[in-house]
N, C-alpha and C positions, 0 to 999 in steps of 0.2 A: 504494500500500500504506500511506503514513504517512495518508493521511485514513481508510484502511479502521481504523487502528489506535487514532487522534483518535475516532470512531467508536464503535467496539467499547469503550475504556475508559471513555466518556464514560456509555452504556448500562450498563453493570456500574456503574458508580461512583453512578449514579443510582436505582439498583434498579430500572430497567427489563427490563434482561435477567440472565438466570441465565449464563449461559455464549454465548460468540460466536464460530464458526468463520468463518477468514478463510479463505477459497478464492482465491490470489492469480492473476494469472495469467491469466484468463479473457478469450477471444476473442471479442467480442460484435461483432454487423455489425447495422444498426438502422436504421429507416428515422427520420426529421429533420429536419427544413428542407428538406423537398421532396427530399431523396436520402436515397441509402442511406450509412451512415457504417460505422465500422470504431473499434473501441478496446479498449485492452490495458486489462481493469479488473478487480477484486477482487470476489468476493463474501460477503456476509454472512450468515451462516445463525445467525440472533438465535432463542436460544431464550425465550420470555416468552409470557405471559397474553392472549388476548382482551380483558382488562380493561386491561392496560395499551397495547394499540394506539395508540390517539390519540395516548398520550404518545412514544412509539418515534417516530412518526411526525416530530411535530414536532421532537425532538430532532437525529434524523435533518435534515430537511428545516433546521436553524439551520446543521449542522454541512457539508454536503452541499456538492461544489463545485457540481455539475447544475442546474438551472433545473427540471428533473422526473426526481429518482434516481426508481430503482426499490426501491417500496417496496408489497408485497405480504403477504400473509395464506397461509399453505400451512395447512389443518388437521392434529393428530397424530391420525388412526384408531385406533392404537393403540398401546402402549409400554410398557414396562417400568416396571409400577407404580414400585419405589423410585425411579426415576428423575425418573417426572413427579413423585412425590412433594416430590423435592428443587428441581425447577426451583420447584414454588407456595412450599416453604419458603425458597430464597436471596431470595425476590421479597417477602417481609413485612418 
């Protein structure tokens, strides 16, 4: 949880993400050096731009204890205009 938290502050504080939910807790089993593994980990539900990807990413990937976190793209279909509003406005 303190690297989910290193993380998420580092992303806000950089204006890459608008807001960041920690999902703590999460029971992942995963295939990995030829087995399957098992691990108690956090997840991140980073709200930000298409346009700022790259950078999320590499932020992510300096801060990250993982050799390859999990770092993904979900698209928003659809939402509550003032909202996405506010996610493009925290991010200028």
């Amino acid at each position: 949880k303190k690297e989910a938290q290193k993380i998420s502050a580092g992303l806000i504080k950089a204006k890459l993400a608008a807001c960041v939910n920690i999902v703590d807790k999460v029971d992942s089993i995963f295939f990995w050096e030829r087995k399957v593994q098992k691990a108690k980990e956090s997840l991140l539900i980073i709200k930000s731009t298409r346009a700022k990807f790259t950078q999320v990413t590499k932020l992510i990937k300096s801060l990250h204890s993982y050799v390859v976190p999990e770092i993904i793209a979900i698209p928003i279909i659809a939402g509550d205009r003032p909202y996405l509003r506010w996610i493009d406005a925290a991010l200028r």
